[in-house]
Every structure is written in C-alpha cells, then in structure tokens.
N, C-alpha and C positions, 0 to 999 in steps of 0.2 A: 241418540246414544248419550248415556251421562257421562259427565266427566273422568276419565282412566277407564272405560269401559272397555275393552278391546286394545288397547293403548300398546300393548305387549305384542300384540298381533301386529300392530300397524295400520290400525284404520284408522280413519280420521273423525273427529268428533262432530256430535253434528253440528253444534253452534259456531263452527268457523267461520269466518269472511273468506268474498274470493280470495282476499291478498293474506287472508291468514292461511287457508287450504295449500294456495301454493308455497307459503314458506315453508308451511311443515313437510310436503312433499320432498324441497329442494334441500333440508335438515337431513331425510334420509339416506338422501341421496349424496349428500354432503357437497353440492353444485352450491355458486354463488347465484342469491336470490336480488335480482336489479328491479328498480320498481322507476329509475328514474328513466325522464321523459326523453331525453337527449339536448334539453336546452339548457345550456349551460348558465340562465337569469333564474328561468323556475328552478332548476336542480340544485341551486345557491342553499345550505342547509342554514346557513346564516341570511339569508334575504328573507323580504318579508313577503314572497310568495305566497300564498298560503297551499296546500297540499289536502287533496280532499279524501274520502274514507276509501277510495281505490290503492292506495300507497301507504293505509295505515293501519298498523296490526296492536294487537295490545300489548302490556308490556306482560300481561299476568299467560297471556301464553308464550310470551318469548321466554319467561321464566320454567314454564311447565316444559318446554321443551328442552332447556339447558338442565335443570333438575333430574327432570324425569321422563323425559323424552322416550319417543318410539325408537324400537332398533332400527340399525341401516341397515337398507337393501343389500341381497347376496352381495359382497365383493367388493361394498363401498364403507368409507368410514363415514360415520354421520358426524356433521360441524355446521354451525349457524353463521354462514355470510350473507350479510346484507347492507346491500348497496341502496341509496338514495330511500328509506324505507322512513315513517315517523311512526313512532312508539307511543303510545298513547299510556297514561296512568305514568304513574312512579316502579321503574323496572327495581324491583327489591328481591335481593339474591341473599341478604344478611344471613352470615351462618351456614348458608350452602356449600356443599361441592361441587364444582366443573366440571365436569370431565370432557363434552363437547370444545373444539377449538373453537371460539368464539372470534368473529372478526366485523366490525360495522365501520364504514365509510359512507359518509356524506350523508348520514343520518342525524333523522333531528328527533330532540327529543322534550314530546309535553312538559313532564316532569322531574327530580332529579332521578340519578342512579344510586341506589343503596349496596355497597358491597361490603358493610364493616366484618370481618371477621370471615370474609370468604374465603373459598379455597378456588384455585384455577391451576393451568396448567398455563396457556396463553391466552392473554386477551389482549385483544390489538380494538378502539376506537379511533378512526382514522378522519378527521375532515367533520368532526360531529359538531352541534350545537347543542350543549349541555346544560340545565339549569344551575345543578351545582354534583360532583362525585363525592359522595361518600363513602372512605373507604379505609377508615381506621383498622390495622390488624389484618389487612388483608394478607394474603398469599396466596406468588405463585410460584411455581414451579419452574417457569420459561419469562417470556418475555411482559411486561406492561408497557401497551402502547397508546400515547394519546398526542399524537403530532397534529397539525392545524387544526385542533379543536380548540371552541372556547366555552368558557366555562363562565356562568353569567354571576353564579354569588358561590364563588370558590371552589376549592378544591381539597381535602382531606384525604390525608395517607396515614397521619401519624401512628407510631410504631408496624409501619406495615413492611414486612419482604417479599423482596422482588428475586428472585432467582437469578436470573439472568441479565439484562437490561431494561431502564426505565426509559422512555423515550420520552419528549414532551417538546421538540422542535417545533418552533413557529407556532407554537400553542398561544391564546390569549386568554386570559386569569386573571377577572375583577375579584374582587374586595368580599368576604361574608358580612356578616353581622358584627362580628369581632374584628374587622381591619384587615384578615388576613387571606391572601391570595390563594398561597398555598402552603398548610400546616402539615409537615413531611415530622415534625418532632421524632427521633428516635428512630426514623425510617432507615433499612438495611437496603442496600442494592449488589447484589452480587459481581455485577461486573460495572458496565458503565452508567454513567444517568447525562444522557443528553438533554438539554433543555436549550439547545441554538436559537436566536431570532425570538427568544421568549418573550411576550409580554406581559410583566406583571404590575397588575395596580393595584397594588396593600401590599402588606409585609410577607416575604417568602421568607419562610420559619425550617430552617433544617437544624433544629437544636440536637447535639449530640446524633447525627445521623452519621451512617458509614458509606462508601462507596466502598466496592473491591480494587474498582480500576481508576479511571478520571471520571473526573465532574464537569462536565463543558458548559459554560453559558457564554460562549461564543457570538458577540452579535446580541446580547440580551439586552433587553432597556427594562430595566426595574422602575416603579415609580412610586412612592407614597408620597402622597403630599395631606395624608392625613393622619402620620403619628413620625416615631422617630424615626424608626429601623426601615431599610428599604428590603435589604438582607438580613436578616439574623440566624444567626450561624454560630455558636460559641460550640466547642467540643465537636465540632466537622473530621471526620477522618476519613483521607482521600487518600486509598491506597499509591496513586500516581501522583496525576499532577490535578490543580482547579484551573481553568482557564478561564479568566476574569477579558478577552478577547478579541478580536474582528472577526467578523465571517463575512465571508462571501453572500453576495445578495443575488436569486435570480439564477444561479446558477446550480447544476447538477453537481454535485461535488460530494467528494468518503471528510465524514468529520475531520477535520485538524489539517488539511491538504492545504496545499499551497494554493490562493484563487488563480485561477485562469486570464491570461493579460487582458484587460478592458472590462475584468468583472468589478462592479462595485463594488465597495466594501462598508459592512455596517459596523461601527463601533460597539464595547460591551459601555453601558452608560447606563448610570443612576441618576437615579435624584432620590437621593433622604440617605441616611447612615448607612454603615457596612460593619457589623459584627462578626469578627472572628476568632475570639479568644478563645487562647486554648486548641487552635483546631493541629493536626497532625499532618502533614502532606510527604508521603514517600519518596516524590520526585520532584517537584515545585509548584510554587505559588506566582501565576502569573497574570499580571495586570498591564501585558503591554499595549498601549494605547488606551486602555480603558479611561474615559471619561468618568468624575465623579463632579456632582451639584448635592453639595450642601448648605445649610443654613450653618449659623455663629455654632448653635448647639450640637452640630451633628458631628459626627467622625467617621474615619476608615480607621476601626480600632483592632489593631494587629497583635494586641498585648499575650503575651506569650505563647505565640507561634512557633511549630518547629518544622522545619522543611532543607533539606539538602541546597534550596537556591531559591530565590526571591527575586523576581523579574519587576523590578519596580520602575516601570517604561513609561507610565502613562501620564496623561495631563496634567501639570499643577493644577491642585485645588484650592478657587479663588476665595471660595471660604469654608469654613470649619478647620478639622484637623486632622492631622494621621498620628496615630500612637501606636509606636513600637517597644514600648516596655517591657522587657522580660522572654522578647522575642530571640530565639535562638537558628539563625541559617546558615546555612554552609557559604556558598557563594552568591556577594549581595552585588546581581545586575542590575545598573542603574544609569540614570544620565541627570546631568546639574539642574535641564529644566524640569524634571518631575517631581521635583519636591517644593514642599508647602514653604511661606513665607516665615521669619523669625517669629515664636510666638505659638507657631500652629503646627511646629513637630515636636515630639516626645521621644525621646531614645534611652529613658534610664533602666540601664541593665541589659540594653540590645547587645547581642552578641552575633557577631558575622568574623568568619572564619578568612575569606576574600575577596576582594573588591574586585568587577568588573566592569570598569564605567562602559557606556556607549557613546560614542562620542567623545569629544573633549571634556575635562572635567578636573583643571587643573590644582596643586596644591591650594593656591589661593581659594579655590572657590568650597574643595572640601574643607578647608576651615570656618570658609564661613557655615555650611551646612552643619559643622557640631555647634559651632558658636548658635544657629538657629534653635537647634535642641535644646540647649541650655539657658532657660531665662535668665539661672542663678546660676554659680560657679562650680561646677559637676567633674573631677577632674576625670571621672569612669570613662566617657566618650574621647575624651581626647587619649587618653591612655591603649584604649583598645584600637583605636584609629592609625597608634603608631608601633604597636604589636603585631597590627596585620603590617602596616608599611616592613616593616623591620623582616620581617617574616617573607616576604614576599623581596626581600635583596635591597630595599631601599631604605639604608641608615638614615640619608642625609636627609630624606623627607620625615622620616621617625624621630631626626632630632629640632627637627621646625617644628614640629609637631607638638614636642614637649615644649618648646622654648613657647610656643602659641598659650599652652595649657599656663607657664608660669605668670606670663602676662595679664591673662584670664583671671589669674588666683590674685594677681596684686590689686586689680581693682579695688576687690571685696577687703582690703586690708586697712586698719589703723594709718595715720599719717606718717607715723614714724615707719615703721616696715615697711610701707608703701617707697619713702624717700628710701631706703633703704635696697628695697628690692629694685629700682629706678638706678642705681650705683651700680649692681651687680648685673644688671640687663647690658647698662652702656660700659660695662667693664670687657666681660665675659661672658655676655648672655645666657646668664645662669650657671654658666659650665658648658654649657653645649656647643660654646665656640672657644676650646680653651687656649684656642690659636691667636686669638685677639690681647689675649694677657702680657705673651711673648712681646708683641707689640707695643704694647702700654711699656712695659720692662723697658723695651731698645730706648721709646722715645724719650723717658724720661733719663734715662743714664743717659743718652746723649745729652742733652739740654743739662741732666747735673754737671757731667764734666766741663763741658764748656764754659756753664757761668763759676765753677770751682778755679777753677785754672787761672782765674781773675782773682779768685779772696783773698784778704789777707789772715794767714793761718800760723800766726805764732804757735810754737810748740807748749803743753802741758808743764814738761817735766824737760828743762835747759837742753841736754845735749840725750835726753833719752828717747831717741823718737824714731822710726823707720823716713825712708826718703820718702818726701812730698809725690803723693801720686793723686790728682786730683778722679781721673777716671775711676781708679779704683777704690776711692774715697765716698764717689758718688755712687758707685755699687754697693760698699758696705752699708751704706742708707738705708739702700731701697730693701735690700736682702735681710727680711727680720731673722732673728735666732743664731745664721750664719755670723759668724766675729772673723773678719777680714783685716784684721792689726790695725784699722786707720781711724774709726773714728773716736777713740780713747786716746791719743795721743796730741791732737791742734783742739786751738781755743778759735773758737768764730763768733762774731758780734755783728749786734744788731741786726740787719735782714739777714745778714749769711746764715743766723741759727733761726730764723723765722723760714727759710729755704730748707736749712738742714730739715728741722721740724715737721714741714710739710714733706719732702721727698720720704722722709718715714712712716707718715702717715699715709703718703701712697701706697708705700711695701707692705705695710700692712693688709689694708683695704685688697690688694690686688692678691694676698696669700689668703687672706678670708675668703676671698670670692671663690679662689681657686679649688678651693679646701670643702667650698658648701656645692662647688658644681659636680668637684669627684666624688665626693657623698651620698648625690644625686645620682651619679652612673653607674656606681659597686653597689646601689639598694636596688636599681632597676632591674641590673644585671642579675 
C-alpha cells in the first residue's frame, strides 16, 4: 500500500516495522505504546545501552501520525504515548498543527526535534535524551513539558507561548554553538515555568520573557564558564514571585512546600553573572540562600528592578558585584552577612520603602553597608536609609544617621570646612544633638563666673554702672545679640580681656553651630 493510501480508513501502511505497526495500532487506540525492556541499565535513555531496530520507529512516521494520522477506534480518543521507544532521523513538525496529545518518556532520540512555529495543544517529553529542541515561535495551547531530559547542544524557545505551564525540572542543558543553554528570548508562559534542580551549562537567556504566575529555579545550578552571563534576564516580567532558591532533594514534594524533616536540601548556585535589569516582579524577588561564584568582572546586576520585596538572604559574594542602581522595592529583607564587601556594592538611586533585617543587623553595621555602597560621598543612601528609619518610628536612629552622612561629607571637604565642620561635630553634632550645646553654654558660664568673680573690674564711666555681677557678666559674653547691661560698663586687662575675648568667641561659634544644625532640620522637615 502507498503511503495515505487507506490512511482514512485505518489501515496500516505496508512499509511499517513491527514496533512501527504497533505504535500506530496503540495511536488509535490512544493506549500507552512501552517498548522498554524492564531493566532499569538498558532502559537508561541516557546510558550508553544501545537499543536495537525492535524498540525503533522513525521519526517521519511519528510525524505522519501526529500530522495526519488514522482516526481512533469507536469510542477511543487517538494520542501518541511512548515509553522507552528511540526515534530515528530528525522528528521535524516545523509549521505543523497538533492536535493528537503527544506524551514521550524515556525515550531517546537519534536526532534533534524541530518544532519552530508549531502548533500543540500538550506535549509532555518526559525522562528523553535529546540532541538539541528546536523550537522558536512555537505554541501551545495547554502544558510544555520537558522534566529530566537533557539536551545535548541546547535548547531554543525564543518568542515561543506556552498556554499554560512550562516545566523543565531536573532537566540538563549543555551549551549550542553560540554559548547558550537555553535561548527562551521573548518567550510568554501563561502561568508557571518550573525549571527546579535545573542544570544548565551556557548562558540561560530569558531576555524580555513573561511568566503569568512565578518562575522557580528552586535548587538550579547555572554554570558558564565560557562567557559572562550565567543568567541573562533584562526585561523578565514575573507576574508573582522568581525564586532564586533551595529545593528539596530526593524527595516527592508540590513546588515551593516546605522539605520534609531529614530531606536534603540543594541550594539555587551559579557560577558566572546574573542579569536582571529592568525585570518586573508582582510579588518578590527571592534569593534566600542562593549561592553566587563570580569572577572580578561578573555581577548580580539588579539595576532597576521593581518588586513589592527583595529577599536578599543569600551568600556573600567573595568576588564581583551586586548593583542595585535604580532599583525600586517595597520591603527590603535582608541580613548583614549577605552583602558584598566595600567596593563591590552599588545602591545609587536604590529605593526601598522598609527594612527587614533577619537576624541582627544593628545601626552600626547598616552604616557601614551604605558606607560600602559609597566609594565617593553620595549623601542619596544615607538620606533614604533615615527616611525609612524615621518612617518606621525611629528618630534617634534617623538622626545617627544623618550625623553619619555629615561626617561622610566632611571628609571630601577643603581644610578649612573640614576644621570647621570638626568644630561643629564636637559642638553640636551638626544639630542633631542640640542638647550638647545647652552643655557647652552651662560649662563655660560656669568656669566664666568663677574665674570673673576673681577680676579686677574697674568701672567705664565713675559712678555710672549697675552692681558688679560676675555670673551674669559671664552670660552676657557668651549670649551674642542678647545686651544684658554688663559688659559696656567694666574695663578688664590683660588676660581678663584675652578670656572676655574667647568666651565671646565661644558664644558665637556655639549660636553658628546651632543656627546651621536647625537649618538642617526645618530643610529636612
């Protein structure tokens, strides 16, 4: 019979194989077609087994079937399952419609799969050994699934939608020709895209790609150690949350559950860059425990990120950097070891609405974390650092905060401001302690009247003078502008007017200081 000869009828062509005969049988029928042996060494779709023409069908009738298949028997829906089966040729669907539910486990296959611009409803590849998926523009309708498969020279989705979810749990994904593991650019996913336990070695590329729900790489180990990006991700929109992660190892478990007591647990770990700029997250960005290995050059570049919460949990990074420039988050959880050393964090123009450390995490040490951000004098972080403080009921820390920031500025200053700002720190600390002024005032009216009450104060003007009051002699000194009757009327010499002199020179100093710190608090204000 030639090829579509009867095809509409149901019969079977005559150039079948046994293992082809039966799978078109079991397509009709829509029963799952098993070919493997029961030994779990030979049935390894990844071991080097070999598997002989009894278990191997071709790929140009697995196609013929999916395309343009015979109808199913009375009362059965026709679908191609096949278990432990090897595909022979390049299974190529470019362009096609689906309509059969396609479902393959623990199958291997000669050559790659072509799906660019396909149409499905669900395909599930489950447990396969893949050369490489092609499958730019595809669409389905329902689920894509490709959990412990691997994939020998990559994997290609870009601009492809998924309907419903993308699965790709415990999958392994080497490198194409171009470095990249797996190239999802512009890829849509309707609801979630799991990728738990994933191994990828090249760059996994989701540039501009959307999720509906969350993105989990739960437990992933990224690696490139052949370019920069291990991730690249700029313009990611992740209706939910990303989970940057641990997962459970070994264990039956619903994504995101809590592991079971005694389960291992795998960290989510890179090695080479993390690109996120730009991305979107509905509900947060979380990197608790997450492991990052970078080189001098590489970064975890967060530059204008927007997300309701920032779970920023995970490892310090011994080397590269994290940059948060331009980053805007609602509540930034965090703890003091997770952050990079001085030098290798960037925060200009980070906006965080509230802090919530884990752990301890005390004033002292969040200043040194802005001081880390800041190689040069930036007073934006320290400023925004005491608007949340202030915000969140704690003045006193809001006003360490700024006194931190004025210290910070004096550095960077001329000698003279600098001595100058030096005067007004050990005065008044800028303003922000204006309670220390008060004191300066007591001690030295004290110490005036005392050593006053010793001078000798011949009168100005013979018999025209108010009564000798050395206390309030030594006030009217200190107190510039104020005119207290006393020091227009006695003459003092020698050190007494070298004392007068100075105690003036203090009241001055101490109503400047006062004068540039309330300046500082009514511009804040």
């Amino acid at each position: 019979m030639t090829e579509g000869a009867g095809i509409r009828d149901g019969d079977l062509p005559d150039d079948l194989t046994a293992a082809e005969a039966g799978m078109w049988q079991a397509f009709r029928n829509g029963t799952v077609y098993d070919l493997s042996s029961g030994d779990t060494v030979v049935d390894d779709p990844h071991g080097g087994h070999p598997w002989g023409p009894e278990r191997t069908v071709r790929a140009r009738i697995v196609c013929w079937l999916l395309l343009d298949g015979p109808p199913a028997l009375a009362g059965r829906v026709s679908s191609l399952k096949l278990t432990g089966v090897q595909i022979s040729g390049s299974l190529d669907l470019a362009g096609g419609t689906v309509v059969p539910y396609l479902e393959m486990k623990g199958c291997r296959f000669e050559r790659e799969i072509l799906l660019p611009e396909a149409r499905f409803t669900t395909a599930r590849f489950v447990n396969c050994s893949v050369p490489r998926l092609e499958a730019a523009r595809v669409h389905t309708e329902g689920d894509l699934h490709l959990p412990r498969c691997r994939f020998h020279n990559g994997v290609r989705l870009t601009d492809a939608h998924i309907g419903t979810d993308l699965l790709m749990n415990q999958a392994i994904v080497y490198r194409d020709r171009s470095g990249r593991s797996i190239a999802a650019d512009g890829m849509t996913v309707g609801q979630d895209l799991q990728a738990e336990l994933l191994e990828s070695h090249g760059e996994l590329s989701l540039r501009s790609a959307t999720v509906g729900v969350s993105l989990s790489l739960r437990g992933a180990r990224l690696a490139n150690p052949y370019g920069r990006l291990a991730l690249n991700a700029p313009q990611l929109t992740v209706e939910r949350t990303l989970y940057l992660t641990p997962a459970g190892v070994g264990a039956s478990m619903l994504s995101g559950a809590t592991p079971a007591r005694g389960t291992r647990i795998q960290r989510f770990e890179c090695q080479g860059g993390i690109r996120l700029d730009d991305g979107r997250f509905g509900d947060a960005l979380d990197l608790e425990r997450a492991r990052f290995t970078f080189t001098d050059e590489q970064e975890l570049s967060l530059r204008r990120v927007q997300a309701p919460e920032l779970r920023f949990l995970g490892e310090k990074p011994q080397r590269g950097k994290v940059v948060l420039s331009g980053a805007r988050v609602g509540n930034l959880v965090d703890r003091a070891s997770a952050w990079p050393d001085p030098g290798n964090l960037h925060m200009g123009g980070f906006a965080y609405e509230s802090l919530v450390p884990h752990g301890p995490f005390p004033l002292a040490e969040r200043l040194e974390w802005v001081a880390a951000a800041t190689a040069e004098y930036n007073p934006e972080p320290y400023e925004r650092l005491a608007a949340v403080l202030r915000a969140g009921g704690e003045d006193e820390d809001a006003r360490e905060v700024l006194l931190a920031k004025q210290r910070r500025h004096r550095e960077s200053l001329p000698l003279a401001a600098k001595l100058w700002g030096y005067v007004q720190d050990w005065t008044v600390a800028y303003g922000y302690r204006p309670g220390r002024a008060a004191v300066w005032m007591a001690v030295l009216w004290a110490a005036g009247s005392l050593a006053f009450a010793h001078a000798s104060h011949p009168p100005v003007k013979g018999t025209e003078h108010p009564t000798w009051n050395p206390a309030l002699f030594a006030l009217d000194l200190l107190l510039p502008v104020i005119d207290l009757g006393q020091v227009g009327f006695w003459q003092l010499r020698g050190g007494w007017q070298w004392l007068a002199a100075a105690m003036i020179l203090a009241g001055w100093i101490l109503a400047t200081t006062v004068a540039a710190g309330a300046t500082r608090l009514l511009r804040r204000n």
